[in-house]
MARGUSE-796480 format. One line per 5 residues: their letters; for each residue z, x, y of C-alpha. Coordinates in steps of 0.1 Angstrom, whole numbers, plus 5000, padded with zeros to 4 digits. Layout:
// residues N
A) Z X Y  ...
//
This chain:
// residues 725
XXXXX) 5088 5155 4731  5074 5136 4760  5043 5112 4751  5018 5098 4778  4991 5078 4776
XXXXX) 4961 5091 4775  4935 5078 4792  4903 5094 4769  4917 5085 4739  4934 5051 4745
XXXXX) 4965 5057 4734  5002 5074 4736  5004 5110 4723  5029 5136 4723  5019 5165 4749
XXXXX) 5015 5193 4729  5005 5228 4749  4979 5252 4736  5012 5280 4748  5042 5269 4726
XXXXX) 5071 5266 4753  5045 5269 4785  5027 5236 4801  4992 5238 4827  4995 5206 4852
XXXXX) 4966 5202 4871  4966 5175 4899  4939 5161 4923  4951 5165 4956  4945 5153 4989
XXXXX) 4913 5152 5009  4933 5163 5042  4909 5147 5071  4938 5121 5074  4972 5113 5064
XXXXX) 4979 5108 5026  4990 5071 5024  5021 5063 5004  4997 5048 4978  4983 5084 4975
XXXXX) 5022 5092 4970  5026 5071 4947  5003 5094 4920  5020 5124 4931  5050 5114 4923
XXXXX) 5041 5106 4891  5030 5142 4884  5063 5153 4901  5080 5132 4870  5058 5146 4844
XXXXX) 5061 5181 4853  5107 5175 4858  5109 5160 4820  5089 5188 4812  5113 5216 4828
XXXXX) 5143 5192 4814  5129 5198 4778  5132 5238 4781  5092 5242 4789  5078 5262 4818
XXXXX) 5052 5248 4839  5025 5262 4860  5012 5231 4884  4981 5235 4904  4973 5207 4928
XXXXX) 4944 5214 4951  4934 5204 4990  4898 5191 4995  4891 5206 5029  4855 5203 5026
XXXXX) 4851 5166 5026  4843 5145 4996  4814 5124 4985  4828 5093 4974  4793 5080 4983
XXXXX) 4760 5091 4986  4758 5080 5020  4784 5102 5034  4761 5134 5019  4737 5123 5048
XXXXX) 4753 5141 5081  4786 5153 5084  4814 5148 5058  4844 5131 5072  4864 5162 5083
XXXXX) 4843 5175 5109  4839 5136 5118  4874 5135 5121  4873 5172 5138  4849 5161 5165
XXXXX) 4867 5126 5171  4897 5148 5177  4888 5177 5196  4890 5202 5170  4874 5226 5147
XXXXX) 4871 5211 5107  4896 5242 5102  4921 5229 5123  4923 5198 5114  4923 5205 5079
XXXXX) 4953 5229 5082  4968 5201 5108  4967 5173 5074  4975 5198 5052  5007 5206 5064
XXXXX) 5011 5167 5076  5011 5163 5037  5032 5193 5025  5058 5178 5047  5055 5143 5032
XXXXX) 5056 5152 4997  5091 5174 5008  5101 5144 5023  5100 5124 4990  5115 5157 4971
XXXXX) 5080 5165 4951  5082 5195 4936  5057 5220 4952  5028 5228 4932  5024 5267 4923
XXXXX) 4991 5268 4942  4973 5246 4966  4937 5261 4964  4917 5253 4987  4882 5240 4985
XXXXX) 4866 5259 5008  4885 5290 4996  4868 5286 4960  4828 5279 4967  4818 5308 4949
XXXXX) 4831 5298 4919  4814 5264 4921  4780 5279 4928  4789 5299 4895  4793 5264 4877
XXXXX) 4762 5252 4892  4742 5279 4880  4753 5277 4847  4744 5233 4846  4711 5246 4856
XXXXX) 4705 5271 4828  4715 5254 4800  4694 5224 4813  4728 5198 4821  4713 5205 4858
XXXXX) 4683 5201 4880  4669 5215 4913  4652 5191 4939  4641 5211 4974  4674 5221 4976
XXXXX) 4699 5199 4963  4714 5200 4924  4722 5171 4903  4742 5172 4871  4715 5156 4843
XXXXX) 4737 5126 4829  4713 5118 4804  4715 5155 4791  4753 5150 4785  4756 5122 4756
XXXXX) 4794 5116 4759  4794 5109 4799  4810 5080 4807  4841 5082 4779  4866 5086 4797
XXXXX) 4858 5055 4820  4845 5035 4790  4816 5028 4812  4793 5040 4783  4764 5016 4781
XXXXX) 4734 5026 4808  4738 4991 4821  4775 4998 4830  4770 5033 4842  4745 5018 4869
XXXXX) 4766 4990 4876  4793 5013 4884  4775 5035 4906  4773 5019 4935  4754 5040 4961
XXXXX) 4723 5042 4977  4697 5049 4959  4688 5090 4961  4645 5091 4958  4654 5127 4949
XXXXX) 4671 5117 4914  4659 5115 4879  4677 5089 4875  4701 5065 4897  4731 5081 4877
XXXXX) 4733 5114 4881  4753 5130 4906  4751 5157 4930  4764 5194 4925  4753 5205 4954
XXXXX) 4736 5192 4985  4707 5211 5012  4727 5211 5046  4704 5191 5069  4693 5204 5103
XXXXX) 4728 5205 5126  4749 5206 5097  4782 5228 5108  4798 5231 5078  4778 5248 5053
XXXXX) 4773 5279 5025  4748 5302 5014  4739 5298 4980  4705 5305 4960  4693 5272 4966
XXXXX) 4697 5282 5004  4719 5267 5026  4744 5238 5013  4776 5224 5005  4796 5217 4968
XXXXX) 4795 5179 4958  4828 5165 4953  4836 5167 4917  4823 5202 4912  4851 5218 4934
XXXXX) 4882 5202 4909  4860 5219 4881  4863 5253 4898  4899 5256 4908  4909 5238 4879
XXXXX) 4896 5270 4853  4902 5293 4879  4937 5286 4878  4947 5272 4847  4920 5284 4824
XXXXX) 4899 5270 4799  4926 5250 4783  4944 5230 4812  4974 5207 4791  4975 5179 4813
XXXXX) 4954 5169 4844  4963 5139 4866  4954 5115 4892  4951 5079 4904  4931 5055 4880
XXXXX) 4905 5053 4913  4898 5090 4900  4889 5080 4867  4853 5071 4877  4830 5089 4893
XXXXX) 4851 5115 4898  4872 5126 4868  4836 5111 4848  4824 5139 4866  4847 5168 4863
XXXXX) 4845 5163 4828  4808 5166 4826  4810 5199 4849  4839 5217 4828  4827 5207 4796
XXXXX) 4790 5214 4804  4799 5249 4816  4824 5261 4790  4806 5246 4761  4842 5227 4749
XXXXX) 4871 5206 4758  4888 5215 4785  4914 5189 4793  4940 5177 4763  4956 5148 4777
XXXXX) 4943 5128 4809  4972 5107 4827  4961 5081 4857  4987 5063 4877  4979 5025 4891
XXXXX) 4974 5015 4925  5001 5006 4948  4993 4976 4965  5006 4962 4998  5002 4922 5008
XXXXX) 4989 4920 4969  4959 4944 4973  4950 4978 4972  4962 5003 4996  4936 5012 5016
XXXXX) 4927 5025 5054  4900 5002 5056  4923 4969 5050  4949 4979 5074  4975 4983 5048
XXXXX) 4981 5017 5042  5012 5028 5051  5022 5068 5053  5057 5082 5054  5062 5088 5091
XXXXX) 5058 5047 5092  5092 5045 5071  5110 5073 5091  5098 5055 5125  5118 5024 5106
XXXXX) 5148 5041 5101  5139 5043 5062  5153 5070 5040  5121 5084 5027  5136 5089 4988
XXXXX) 5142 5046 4988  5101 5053 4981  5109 5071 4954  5138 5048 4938  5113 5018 4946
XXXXX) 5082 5040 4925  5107 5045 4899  5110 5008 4889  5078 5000 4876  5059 5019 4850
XXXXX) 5032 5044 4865  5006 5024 4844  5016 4991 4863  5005 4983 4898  5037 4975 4924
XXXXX) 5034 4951 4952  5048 4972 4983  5069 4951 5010  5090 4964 5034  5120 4944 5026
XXXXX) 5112 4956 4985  5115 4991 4997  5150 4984 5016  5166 4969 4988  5157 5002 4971
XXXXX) 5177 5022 5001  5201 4996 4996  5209 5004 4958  5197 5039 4961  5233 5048 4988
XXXXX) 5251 5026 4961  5238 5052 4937  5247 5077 4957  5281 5067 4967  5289 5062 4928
XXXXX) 5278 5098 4925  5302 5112 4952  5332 5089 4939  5328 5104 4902  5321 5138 4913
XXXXX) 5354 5137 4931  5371 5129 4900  5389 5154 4879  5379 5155 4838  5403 5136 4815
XXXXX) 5394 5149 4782  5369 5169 4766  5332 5149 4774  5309 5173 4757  5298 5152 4732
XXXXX) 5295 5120 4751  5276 5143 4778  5251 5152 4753  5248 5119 4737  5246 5098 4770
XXXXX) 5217 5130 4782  5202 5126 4748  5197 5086 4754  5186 5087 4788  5159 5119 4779
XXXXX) 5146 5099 4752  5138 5067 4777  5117 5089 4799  5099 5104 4768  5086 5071 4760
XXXXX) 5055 5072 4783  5072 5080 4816  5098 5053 4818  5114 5057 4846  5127 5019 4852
XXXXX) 5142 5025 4812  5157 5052 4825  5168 5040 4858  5183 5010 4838  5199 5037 4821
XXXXX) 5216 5052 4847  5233 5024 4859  5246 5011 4827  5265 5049 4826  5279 5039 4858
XXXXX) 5292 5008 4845  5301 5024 4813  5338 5026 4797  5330 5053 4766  5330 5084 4791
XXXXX) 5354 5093 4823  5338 5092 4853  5337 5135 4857  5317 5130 4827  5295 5104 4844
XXXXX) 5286 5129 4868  5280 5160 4847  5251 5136 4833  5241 5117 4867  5231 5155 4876
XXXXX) 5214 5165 4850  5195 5132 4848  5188 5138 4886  5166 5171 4884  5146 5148 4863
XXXXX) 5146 5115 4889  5146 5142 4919  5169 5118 4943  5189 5145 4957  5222 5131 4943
XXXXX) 5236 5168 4943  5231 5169 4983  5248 5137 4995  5273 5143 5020  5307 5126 5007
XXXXX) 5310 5095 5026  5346 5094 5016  5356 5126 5038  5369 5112 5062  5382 5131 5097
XXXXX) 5420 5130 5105  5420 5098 5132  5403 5079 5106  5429 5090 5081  5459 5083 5103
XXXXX) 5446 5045 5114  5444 5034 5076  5478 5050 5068  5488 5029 5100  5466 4995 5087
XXXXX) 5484 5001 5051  5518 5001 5065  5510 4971 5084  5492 4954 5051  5522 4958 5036
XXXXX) 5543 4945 5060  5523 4912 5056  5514 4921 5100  5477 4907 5091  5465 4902 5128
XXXXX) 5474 4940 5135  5459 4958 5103  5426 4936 5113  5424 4950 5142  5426 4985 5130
XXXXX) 5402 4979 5108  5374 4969 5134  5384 5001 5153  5375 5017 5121  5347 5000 5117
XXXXX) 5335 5004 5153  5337 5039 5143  5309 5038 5120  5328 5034 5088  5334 5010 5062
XXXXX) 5368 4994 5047  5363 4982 5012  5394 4961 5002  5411 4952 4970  5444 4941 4960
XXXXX) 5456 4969 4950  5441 4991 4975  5413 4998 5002  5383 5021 5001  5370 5038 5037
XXXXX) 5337 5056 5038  5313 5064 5065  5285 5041 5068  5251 5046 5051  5224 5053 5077
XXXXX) 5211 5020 5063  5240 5003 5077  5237 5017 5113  5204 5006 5116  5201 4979 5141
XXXXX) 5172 4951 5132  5165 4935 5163  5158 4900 5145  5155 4889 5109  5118 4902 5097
XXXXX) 5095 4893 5063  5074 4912 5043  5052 4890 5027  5045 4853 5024  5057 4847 4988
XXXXX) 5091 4855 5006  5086 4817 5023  5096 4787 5006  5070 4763 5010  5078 4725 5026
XXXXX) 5041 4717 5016  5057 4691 4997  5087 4679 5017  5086 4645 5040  5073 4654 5076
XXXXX) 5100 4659 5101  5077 4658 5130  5042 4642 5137  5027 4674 5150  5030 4710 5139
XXXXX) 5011 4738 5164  5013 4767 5145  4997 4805 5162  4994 4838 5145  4999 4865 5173
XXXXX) 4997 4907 5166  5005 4919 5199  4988 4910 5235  5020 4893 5253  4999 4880 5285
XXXXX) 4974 4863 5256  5004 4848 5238  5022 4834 5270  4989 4820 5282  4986 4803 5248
XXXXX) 5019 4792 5233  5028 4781 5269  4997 4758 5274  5009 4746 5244  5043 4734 5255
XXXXX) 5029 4721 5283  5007 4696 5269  5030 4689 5237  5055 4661 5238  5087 4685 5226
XXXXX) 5105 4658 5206  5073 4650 5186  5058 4690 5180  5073 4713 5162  5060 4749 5175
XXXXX) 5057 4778 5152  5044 4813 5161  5039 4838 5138  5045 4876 5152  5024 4898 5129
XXXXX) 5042 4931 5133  5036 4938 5171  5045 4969 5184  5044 4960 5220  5067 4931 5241
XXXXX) 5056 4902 5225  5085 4895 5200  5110 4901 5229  5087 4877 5249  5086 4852 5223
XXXXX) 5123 4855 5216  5126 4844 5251  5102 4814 5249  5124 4799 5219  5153 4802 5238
XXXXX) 5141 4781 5261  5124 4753 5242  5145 4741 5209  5113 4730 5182  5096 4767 5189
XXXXX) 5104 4784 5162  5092 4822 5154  5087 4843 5127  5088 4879 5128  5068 4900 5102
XXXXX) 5078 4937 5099  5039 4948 5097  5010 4933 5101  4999 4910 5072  4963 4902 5064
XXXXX) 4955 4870 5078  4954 4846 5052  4991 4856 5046  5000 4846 5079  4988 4822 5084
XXXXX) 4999 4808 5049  5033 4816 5065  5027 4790 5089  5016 4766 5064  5040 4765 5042
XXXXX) 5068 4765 5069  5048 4739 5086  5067 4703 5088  5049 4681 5109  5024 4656 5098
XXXXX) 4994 4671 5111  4993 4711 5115  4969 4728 5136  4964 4757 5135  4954 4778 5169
XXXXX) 4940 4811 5175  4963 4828 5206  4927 4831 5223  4926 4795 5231  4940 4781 5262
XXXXX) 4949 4745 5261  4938 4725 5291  4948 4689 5287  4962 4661 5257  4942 4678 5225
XXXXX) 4965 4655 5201  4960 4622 5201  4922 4629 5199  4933 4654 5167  4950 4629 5158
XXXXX) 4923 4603 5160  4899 4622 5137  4922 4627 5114  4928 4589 5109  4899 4589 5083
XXXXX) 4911 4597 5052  4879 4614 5041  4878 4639 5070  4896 4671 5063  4894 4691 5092
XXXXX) 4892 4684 5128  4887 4710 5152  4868 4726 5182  4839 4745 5175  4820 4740 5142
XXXXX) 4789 4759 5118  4764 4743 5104  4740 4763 5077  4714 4755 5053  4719 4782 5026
XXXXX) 4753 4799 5028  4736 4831 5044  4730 4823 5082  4756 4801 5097  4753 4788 5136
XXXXX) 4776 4772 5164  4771 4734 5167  4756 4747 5202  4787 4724 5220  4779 4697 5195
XXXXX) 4800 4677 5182  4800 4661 5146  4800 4660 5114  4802 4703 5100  4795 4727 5072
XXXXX) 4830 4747 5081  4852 4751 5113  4858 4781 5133  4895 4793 5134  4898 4788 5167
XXXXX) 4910 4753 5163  4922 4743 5125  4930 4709 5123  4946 4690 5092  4968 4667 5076
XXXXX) 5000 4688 5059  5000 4664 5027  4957 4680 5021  4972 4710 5015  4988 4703 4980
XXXXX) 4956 4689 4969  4932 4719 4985  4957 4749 4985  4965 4773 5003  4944 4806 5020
XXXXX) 4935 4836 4997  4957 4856 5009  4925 4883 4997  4910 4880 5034  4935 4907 5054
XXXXX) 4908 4905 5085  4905 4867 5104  4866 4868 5099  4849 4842 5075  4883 4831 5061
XXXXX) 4879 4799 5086  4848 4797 5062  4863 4799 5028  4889 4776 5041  4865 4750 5049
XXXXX) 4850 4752 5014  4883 4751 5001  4883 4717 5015  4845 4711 5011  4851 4715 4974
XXXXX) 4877 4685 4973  4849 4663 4991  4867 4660 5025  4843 4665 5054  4844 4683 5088
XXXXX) 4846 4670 5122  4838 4691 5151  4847 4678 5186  4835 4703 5215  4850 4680 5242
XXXXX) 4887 4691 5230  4900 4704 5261  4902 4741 5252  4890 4772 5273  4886 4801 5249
XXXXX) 4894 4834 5265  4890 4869 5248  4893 4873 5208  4913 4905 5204  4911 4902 5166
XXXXX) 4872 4912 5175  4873 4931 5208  4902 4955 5195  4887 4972 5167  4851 4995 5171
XXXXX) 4822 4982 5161  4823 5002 5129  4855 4984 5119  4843 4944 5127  4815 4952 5108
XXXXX) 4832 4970 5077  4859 4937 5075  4834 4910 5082  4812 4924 5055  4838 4925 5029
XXXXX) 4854 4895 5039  4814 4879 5035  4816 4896 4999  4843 4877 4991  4837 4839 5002
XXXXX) 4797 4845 4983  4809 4851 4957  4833 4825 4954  4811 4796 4969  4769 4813 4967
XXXXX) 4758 4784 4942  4779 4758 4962  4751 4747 4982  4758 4712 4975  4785 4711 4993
XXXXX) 4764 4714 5025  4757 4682 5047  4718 4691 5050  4722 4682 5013  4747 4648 5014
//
């Protein structure tokens, strides 16, 4: 019997259906105005598990998991014009129908690409709006519901067990957690909308008897949920984002109109993070599937990688994480191959049972995949059953992990000239002729296979796709992947260090300015390439050919930019580091004036272009001044290596380069170091891609958050400010 937790009740129960033998899986599925990130996958997934161990126990399952091609109101501001499909629509060129069928499809595709199980329906939202008007008009006459010119909200206060399932159940909390614009139109601040008056324009819209409109969000998973599975749905999962407002909601809704329970066991998944937050559009870190295939990446190494962590745990995603997965995942499968290839011994019934017994029962307890992962590989290591046997239960244990052992082409097949050159290289072996079976064996393995020797005998196989794949240089994932020389004696008295992401006439302008005013025996030069897609790294390749103390580093996405740039720091070895945006242009010797700031022991940083403010909220350019500062732009970061183990590193929290020059600086602020602006450096600042690249939209969207985050860390840190030292 499998147990979850569940999220209402706070603890692990056994799922138990309301028809013995027959379970009712119902999923939140994708809002299809963009690409399903593999964070998204990651809940998915999940429900894929849930619903295999439920098959492997002898159960039938009917799994409904619906499209949201209206457009969802994750805030009230987005019910003020057009929802974010026809946004997208327009933006594209298309109709909101397109589009919606174009995602859809882009997400079928991806969740075949992982091996999810289809779902037995994929309603549609737009399909079902009669049966949420149906809903609504229920709310509204048992009084859960209200009409305001137009628009329905759900009465929160009329419904004493909202917020339950989120735990935000104080008044205090509930407004806390709603954080939207305020709606004049409400009773109260809390309350959410069912349905919503079209506004003049409005493309996208339904009659109803309210006049014309369209369905909130939550509403529509309330409608194709009982539509589909009844009023007695088993399970019903999501991501624990969904938990509030939405699944808050859908409770509400369902409950409100069928006058009961509705849901028996709720299961959320945790985030996947990437760079050590949440995935997300907005941070730049949200990576889809065809970004692994465009790496060469074996989609199902996503899979083995979600499977070693429990789904109530977040992962940290990286890159090179997800290759060691492909990595073990071909070992798996080359195991598989090797003992399906072997013939059956003795009779393994009862170790086949016992070994699909234990593994079955891992799984059961909550989902654990990594126990049963763990599992598997001690049965491949295992001496109580023959290796047939080991296979008999590897498959069975794979319609539950859904890898796709069964399909794996056998690696060990080799054609007939492969065949004949290793009888040739084990004649030769034998005869002790050592130079000539070597050189057979790099034929062979210039052939795209692999010889695997022992002394007894050797192993060829083909090689895994894995093993083809050609990295052009040595790439990281993340800066915890760094040792850090913050500590070690300086090797050099200067270390330039540049983050670049792309913009190879920008970087060539900087980095060779750089050389070109740098004595080479004394700097050290390291450059950071932040995932660029365009020349760049082959550019920068070049430059470190040529120069011996440039050294770069190649990242295989783009990191946020504390994490670069923490890269850079910890790799640093020079006495002084500083730290140059690839917008700046040096002119002439910047580093024995650097240098000569830094001599004071109290100053901290030393750089070009400083702010000065007088209460955290409006900071100004030093006009060209020069002086003593409140925090120093990134252009030019200044600073003595040995500071750093005293003020620490960047959070590694700002992804976008905007106001993490200020937390920095108050990093440094707080240790009582000052700041020393010099505007006669010679540096010519050119264009700032990090701005001019993105819309206006985006800069304001990071800069804002990136703001969130240094008030709240420094708001009451006003004396740290030198209008008040």
């Amino acid at each position: 019997m499998l147990e979850l937790y569940n999220t209402l009740t706070r603890e692990k129960s056994a799922l138990v259906s309301h028809e013995k033998g027959r379970f009712s899986i119902y999923t939140c599925g994708p809002t299809v105005y963009r690409d399903a990130h593999i964070g998204n996958l990651r809940s998915y997934l999940m429900a894929d598990w849930i619903r295999r161990t439920l098959l492997l126990l002898g159960n039938e399952v009917t799994h409904i998991k619906n499209i949201t091609d209206v457009g969802h109101m994750r805030q009230e501001v987005l019910e003020q014009g057009e929802d974010k499909v026809i946004a997208a629509a327009i933006a594209e060129g298309k109709t909101p129908a397109q589009i919606a069928e174009f995602y859809t499809r882009r997400f079928l595709d991806d969740e075949a690409a992982i091996n999810i199980l289809p779902a037995n329906e994929f309603p549609k939202a737009t399909d079902h709006v009669e049966e949420m008007v149906e809903i609504i008009e229920s709310l509204l006459t048992s009084s859960l519901a209200y009409e305001v010119e137009g628009n329905i909200y759900f009465d929160v206060n009329a419904f004493p067990t909202y917020g339950n399932l989120s735990g935000n159940i104080h008044e205090s909390q509930l407004h806390e957690a709603v954080r939207v614009e305020a709606d004049p139109l409400k009773k109260d601040p809390r309350d959410f909308t069912l349905w919503k008056k079209a506004e003049a324009g409005r493309s996208l819209k339904w009659a109803s008897p309210w006049g014309y409109g369209f369905p909130g969000w939550h509403i529509e998973c309330s409608a194709m949920s009982i539509k589909y599975l009844g009023r007695n749905i088993d399970v019903h999962t999501g991501g624990v984002d969904n938990i509030f407002p939405h699944h808050e909601g859908e409770i509400a809704q369902s409950e409100g109109y069928t006058g009961r329970p509705v849901v028996s066991h709720w299961v959320h998944g945790q985030h996947l993070l990437a760079d050590g937050v949440k995935m997300a559009k907005s941070s730049g870190n949200a990576f889809i599937v065809s970004d692994l295939l465009d790496r060469g990446i074996d989609p199902l190494a996503f899979r083995y990688l979600c499977m070693t962590a429990r789904y109530r745990t977040r992962i940290n995603f990286t890159f090179t994480s997800l290759k060691a997965c492909e990595t073990a995942l071909n070992k798996l499968r080359r195991q598989y191959v090797r003992f399906n290839n072997a013939k059956a011994l003795n009779n393994n019934d009862e170790k086949i049972d016992e070994w699909n017994k234990r593994l079955l029962d891992r799984v059961c307890e909550d989902l654990d995949m990594p126990g049963l992962l763990d599992g598997v590989w001690r049965l491949v290591e295992s001496s109580d059953i023959d290796d047939y046997g080991k296979a008999v239960v590897m498959s069975k244990m794979d319609q539950l992990m859904g890898l796709g052992l069964d399909s794996t082409t056998n690696m060990y097949d080799l054609p007939e000239i492969i065949v004949s050159k290793s009888e040739d290289r084990a004649a030769l072996r034998a005869a002790s002729e050592y130079d000539g079976s070597d050189q057979i064996r790099n034929e062979i393995e210039a052939a795209g296979y692999i010889v695997e020797d022992s002394r007894e005998y050797s192993v060829i196989r083909s090689k895994d796709p894995s093993e083809i794949r050609e990295e052009k240089w040595k790439t990281i994932s993340s800066s915890a992947e760094v040792s850090s020389n913050i500590c070690e004696k300086s090797v050099f008295p200067i270390t330039v260090g540049v983050v670049v992401t792309g913009f190879p006439e920008d970087t060539r302008r900087c980095v060779s300015s750089v050389i070109k005013w740098t004595e080479s025996d004394d700097t050290e030069i390291l450059i950071l390439d932040n995932g660029s897609s365009d020349s760049t790294g082959e550019m920068l390749e070049e430059l470190s050919a040529q120069h011996n103390n440039l050294k770069v580093i190649h990242a295989d996405h783009t990191l946020g930019d504390g994490a670069a740039k923490n890269i850079l720091l910890k790799l640093a070895s020079g006495e002084i580091f500083i730290l140059l945006d690839p917008s700046v242009e040096i002119k002439g010797n910047f580093v024995d004036r650097i240098e000569e700031l830094l001599k004071s022991p109290e100053v901290g940083i030393a750089g070009l272009a400083g702010l000065r403010t007088k209460d955290l909220l409006h900071f100004h350019d030093g006009e060209g001044e020069s002086g003593r500062m409140d925090a120093m732009q990134g252009y030019c970061f200044a600073i003595r290596r040995q500071d750093v183990a005293r003020v620490g590193l960047m959070r590694e929290s700002f992804r976008y380069y905007r106001n993490l020059d200020l937390d920095f600086s108050f990093q440094f602020k707080e240790k009582g170091f000052s700041i020393i602006a010099d505007h006669t450096l010679p540096m010519e600042l050119h264009e700032h891609r990090g701005w001019t690249a993105l819309s206006e939209g985006e800069r304001d969207e990071l800069s804002k958050k990136n703001y969130g985050r240094f008030l709240k860390k420094w708001r009451n840190r006003t004396d740290l400010l030198i209008s008040t030292t």
